[in-house]
Structure formats: structure tokens, C-alpha cells
C-alpha positions as CSV (number, residue, x, y, z in Angstrom):
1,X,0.0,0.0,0.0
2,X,1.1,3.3,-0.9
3,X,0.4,4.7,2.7
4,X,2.6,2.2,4.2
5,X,5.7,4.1,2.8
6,X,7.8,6.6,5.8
7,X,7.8,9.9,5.0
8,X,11.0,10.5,7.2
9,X,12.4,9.2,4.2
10,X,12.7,9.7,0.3
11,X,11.4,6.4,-1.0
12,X,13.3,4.3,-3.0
13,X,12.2,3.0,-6.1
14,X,13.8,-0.1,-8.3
15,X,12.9,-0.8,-11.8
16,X,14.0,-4.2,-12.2
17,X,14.3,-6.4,-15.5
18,X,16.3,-9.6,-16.2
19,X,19.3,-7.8,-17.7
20,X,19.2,-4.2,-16.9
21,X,20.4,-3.2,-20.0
22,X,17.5,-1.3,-21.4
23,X,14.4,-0.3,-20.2
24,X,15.0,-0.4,-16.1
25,X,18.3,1.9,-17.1
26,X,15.9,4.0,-19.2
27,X,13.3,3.9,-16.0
28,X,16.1,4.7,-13.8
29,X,17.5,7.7,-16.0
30,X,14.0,9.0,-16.4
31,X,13.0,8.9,-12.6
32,X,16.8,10.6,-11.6
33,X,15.6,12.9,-14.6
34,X,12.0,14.1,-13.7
35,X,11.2,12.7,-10.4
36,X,14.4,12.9,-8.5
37,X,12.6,15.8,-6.1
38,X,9.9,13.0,-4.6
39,X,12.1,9.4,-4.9
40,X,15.8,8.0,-5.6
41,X,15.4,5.8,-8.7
42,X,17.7,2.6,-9.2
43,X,17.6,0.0,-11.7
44,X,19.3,-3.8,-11.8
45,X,19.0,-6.8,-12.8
46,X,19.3,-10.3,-11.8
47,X,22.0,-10.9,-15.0
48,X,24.2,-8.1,-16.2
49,X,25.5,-7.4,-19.6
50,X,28.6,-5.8,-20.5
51,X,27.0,-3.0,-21.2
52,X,24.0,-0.2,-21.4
53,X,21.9,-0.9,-24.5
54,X,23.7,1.6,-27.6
55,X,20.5,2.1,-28.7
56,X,18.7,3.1,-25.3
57,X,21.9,5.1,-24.7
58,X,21.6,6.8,-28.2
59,X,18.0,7.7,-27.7
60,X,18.4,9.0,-24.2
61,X,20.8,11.3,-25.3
62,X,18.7,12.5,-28.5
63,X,15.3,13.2,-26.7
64,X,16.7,14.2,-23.2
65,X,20.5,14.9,-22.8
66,X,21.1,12.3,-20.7
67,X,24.1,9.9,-21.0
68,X,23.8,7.2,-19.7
69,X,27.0,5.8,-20.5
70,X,28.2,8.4,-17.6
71,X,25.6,8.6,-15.2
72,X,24.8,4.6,-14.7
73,X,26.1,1.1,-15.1
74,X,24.6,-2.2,-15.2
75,X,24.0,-3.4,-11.9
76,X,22.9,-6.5,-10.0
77,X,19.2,-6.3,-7.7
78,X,22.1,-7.1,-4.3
79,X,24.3,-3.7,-5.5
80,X,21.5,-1.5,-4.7
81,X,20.0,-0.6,-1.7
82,X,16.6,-2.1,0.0
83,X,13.8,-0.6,-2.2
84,X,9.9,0.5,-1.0
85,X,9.2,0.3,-4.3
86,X,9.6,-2.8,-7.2
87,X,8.7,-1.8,-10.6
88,X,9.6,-4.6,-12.6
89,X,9.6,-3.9,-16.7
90,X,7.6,-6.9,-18.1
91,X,10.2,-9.5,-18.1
92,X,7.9,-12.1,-19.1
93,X,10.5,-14.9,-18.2
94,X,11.9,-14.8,-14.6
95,X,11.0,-11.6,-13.1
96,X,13.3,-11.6,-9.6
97,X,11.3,-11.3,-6.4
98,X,12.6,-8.7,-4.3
99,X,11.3,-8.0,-1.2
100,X,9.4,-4.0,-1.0
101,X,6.2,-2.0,0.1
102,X,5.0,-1.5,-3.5
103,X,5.5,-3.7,-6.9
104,X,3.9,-2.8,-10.2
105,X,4.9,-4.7,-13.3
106,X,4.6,-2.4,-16.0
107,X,4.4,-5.2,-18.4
108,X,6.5,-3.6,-21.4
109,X,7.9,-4.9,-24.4
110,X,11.7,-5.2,-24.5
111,X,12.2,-2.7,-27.7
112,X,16.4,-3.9,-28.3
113,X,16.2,-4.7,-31.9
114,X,13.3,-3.2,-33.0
115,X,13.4,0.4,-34.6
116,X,14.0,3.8,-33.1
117,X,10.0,4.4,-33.7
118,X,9.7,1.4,-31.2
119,X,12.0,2.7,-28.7
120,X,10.8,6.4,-29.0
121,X,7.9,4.5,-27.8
122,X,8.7,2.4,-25.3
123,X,10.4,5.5,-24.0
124,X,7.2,7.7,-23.9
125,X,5.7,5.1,-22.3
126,X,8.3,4.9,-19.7
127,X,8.1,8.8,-19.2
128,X,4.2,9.0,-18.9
129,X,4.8,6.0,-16.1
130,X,7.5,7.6,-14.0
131,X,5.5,10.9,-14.0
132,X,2.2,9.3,-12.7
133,X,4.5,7.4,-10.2
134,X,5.8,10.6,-8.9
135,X,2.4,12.2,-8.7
136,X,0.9,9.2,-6.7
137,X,4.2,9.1,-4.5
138,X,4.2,12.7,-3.3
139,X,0.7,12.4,-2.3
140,X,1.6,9.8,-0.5
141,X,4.4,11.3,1.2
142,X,2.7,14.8,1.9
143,X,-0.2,12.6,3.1
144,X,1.9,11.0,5.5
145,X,3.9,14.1,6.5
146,X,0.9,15.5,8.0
147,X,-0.4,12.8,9.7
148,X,3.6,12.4,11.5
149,X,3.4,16.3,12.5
150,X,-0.5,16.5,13.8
């Protein structure tokens, strides 16, 4: 439950996939990006590849000016700290349980392969999600603000 998160604290949000080599580094880039005022944002995986996907990093760069090359590496779920919230991508395979508050599985398409059309995509998808994230997440918070100081 939303309510069950402490407002003493910033939560902590993981978007989790099987390789975190696309869209959980895209999640993570997009909630340091445009939610980093109401929770941290972390990504891994439960396998790593060598590296970030080229075209994820590519597209990134082109629509937002991040790099993600410099800001983020691929990461296992044990190298990142105890999350209140799981957001895993849509692994459709084995989706790793990790223990939270909060899990959502935003049940996305993995886009490596496909054309930048189907990325530009998948990332506008991802945007609209970590934005409605952060809106229910700092009523939350605020919400449970108040009820700590009455």
C-alpha cells in the first residue's frame, strides 16, 4: 500500500528487468531525470550485460540529454539498496522477487532490436509512467507528512 511508505524518508524506487540493460536503465534515467525531487530511482537486474543498450543510450541522449554511459552502469538487484518500491519492466521470463512496500509490473515490451519508432515509444511510455509514479508518490508522502506532525 502506498500509505505504508515513511515519509521520514525519500522512497526508493527499483525498476528491475532480467538484464538491466535497457528499459529499467531507461526507467532509472527517467526517474533521476524528472522525479528525483519526490524518490531515488535505481535499476538492476538479476544478470548483467557488459553493457548499457547503444540504442537506449543513443536515444536517451537524443530526446533528453542524458548519458547514460556516464551517469549509470549495469547493476545487479544485491548492489542497490533495499527498495519501498519494485517496478519490474515486463520480463515475461523470470522476473526476480525482491522483497518491498510496493511492486507494479509495468508489463513492457523489451524494444532492443526493434526500430527507433519502437523505442521512442517504449520511452514515452516509460516517461508518462514515471510521472504518474511521482504524482501518486508525493501524495503519499505529503499525506503521510501531516499525519507524523499532527
Amino acid at each position: 500500500m502506498m500509505s505504508e511508505i515513511i515519509a521520514d524518508n525519500m522512497p526508493k524506487v527499483a525498476f528491475v528487468c532480467v538484464h538491466n540493460s535497457c528499459r529499467s536503465q531507461i526507467a532509472e534515467a527517467l526517474g533521476k531525470h524528472l522525479a528525483r525531487e519526490v524518490f531515488e530511482s535505481y535499476s538492476a537486474g538479476t544478470e548483467l550485460k557488459d553493457h548499457i543498450n547503444p540504442d537506449a543510450v543513443r536515444l536517451m541522449k537524443e530526446l533528453y540529454g542524458i548519458d547514460m554511459e556516464m551517469t549509470q552502469r549495469s547493476k545487479l538487484i544485491r548492489d542497490i539498496p533495499n527498495p519501498d518500491v519494485v517496478i519490474t519492466m515486463g520480463c515475461h521470463v523470470n522476473c526476480p522477487v525482491v522483497p518491498c512496500k510496493i511492486r507494479e509490473d509495468w508489463g513492457m515490451e523489451d524494444p532492443t532490436g526493434k526500430s527507433d519508432e519502437e523505442f521512442k515509444k517504449t520511452i514515452k511510455i516509460i516517461e508518462d509512467k514515471i510521472i504518474e509514479l511521482k504524482n501518486r508518490l508525493k501524495k503519499t508522502v505529503k499525506n503521510s507528512s501531516r499525519i507524523l506532525k499532527d
